[in-house]
C-alpha positions as CSV (number, residue, x, y, z in Angstrom):
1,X,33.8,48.5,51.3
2,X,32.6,51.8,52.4
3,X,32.7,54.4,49.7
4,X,34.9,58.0,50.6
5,X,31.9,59.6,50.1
6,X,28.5,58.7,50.8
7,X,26.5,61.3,48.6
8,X,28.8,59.2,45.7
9,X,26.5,56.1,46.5
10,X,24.0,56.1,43.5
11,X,22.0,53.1,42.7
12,X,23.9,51.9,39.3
13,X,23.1,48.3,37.7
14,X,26.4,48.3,36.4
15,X,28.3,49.4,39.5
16,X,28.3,46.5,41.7
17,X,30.5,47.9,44.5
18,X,28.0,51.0,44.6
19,X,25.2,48.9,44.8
20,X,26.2,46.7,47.8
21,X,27.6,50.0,49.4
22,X,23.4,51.1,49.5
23,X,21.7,48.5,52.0
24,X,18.2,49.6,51.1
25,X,16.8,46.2,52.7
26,X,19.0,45.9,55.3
27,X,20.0,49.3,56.1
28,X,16.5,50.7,56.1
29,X,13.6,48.4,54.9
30,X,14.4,45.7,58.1
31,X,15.2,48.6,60.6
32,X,11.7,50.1,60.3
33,X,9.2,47.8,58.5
34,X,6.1,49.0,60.4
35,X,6.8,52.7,59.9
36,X,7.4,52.6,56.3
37,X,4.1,50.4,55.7
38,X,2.7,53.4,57.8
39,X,4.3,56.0,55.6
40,X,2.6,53.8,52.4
41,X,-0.4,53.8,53.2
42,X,-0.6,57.4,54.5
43,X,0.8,57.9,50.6
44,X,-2.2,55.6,49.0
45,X,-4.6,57.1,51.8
46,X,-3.5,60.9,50.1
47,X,-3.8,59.4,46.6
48,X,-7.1,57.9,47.3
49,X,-8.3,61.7,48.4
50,X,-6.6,63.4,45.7
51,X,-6.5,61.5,42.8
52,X,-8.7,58.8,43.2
53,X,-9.1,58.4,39.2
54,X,-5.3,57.9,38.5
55,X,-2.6,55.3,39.8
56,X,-0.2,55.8,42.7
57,X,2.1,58.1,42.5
58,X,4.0,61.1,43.6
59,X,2.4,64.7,42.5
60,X,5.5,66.7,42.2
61,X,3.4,69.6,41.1
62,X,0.9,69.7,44.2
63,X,4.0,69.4,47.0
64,X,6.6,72.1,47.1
65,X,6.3,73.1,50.4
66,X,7.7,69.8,51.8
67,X,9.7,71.5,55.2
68,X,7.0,73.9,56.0
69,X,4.6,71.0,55.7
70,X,6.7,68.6,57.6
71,X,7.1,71.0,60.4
72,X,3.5,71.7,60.6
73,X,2.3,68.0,61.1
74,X,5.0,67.4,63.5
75,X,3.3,70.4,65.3
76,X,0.0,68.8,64.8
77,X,1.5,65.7,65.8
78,X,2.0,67.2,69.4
79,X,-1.6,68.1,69.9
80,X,-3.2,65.1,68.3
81,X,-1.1,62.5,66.6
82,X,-4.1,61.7,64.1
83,X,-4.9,64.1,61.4
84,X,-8.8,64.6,60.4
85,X,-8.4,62.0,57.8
86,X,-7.4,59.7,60.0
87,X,-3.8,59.0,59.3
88,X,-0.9,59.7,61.1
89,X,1.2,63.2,61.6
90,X,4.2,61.2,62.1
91,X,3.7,59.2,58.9
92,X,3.3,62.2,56.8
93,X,6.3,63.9,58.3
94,X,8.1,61.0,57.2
95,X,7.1,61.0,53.4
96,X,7.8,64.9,53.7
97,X,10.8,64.1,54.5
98,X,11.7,61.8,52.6
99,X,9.7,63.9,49.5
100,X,12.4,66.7,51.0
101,X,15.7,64.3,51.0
102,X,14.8,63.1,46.8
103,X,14.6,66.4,45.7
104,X,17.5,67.6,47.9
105,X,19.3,65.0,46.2
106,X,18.3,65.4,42.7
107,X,19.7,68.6,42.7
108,X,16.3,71.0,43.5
109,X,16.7,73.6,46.3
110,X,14.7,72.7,49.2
């Protein structure tokens, strides 16, 4: 059953139509397993050199420049496709853009 619109498809326990509408494993997870392990560690890897005393998770407060940031390690990317700490431009203009996409949909101006 696709949905008549797609920015209608929420994760909701209670709405199982909705939920099987939103393949996460099989509409994303199994399509690109190896980037999105890249895109985690590059995430603990930033965690790790930021805020090595506290558990994962996302600094909202640190990150609001997630396009201008995105388009600069894509840039990078073309030169050298490892950053100076050793991780990927390509997975951190992935969790930029994804970063971008969440707040995009919760409502925030990007």
């Amino acid at each position: 059953m696709k949905p008549k619109d797609w920015r209608d498809v929420i994760l909701d326990e209670d709405d199982k139509a909705k939920r099987k509408a939103t393949p996460v494993y099989s509409g994303v997870v199994k399509y690109f397993p190896l980037a999105i392990s890249e895109v985690a560690r590059c995430s603990m890897a930033g965690q790790i050199q930021h805020n090595p005393d506290k558990p994962l998770a996302w600094d909202r407060e640190k990150s609001g420049d997630e396009l201008d940031a995105l388009m600069r390690h894509l840039t990078d990317h073309s030169m050298n496709p490892t950053d100076t700490d050793g991780q990927l431009h390509l997975a951190k203009v992935a969790g930029r853009a994804l970063a971008a996409l969440q707040k995009h949909l919760e409502g925030e101006k990007v």
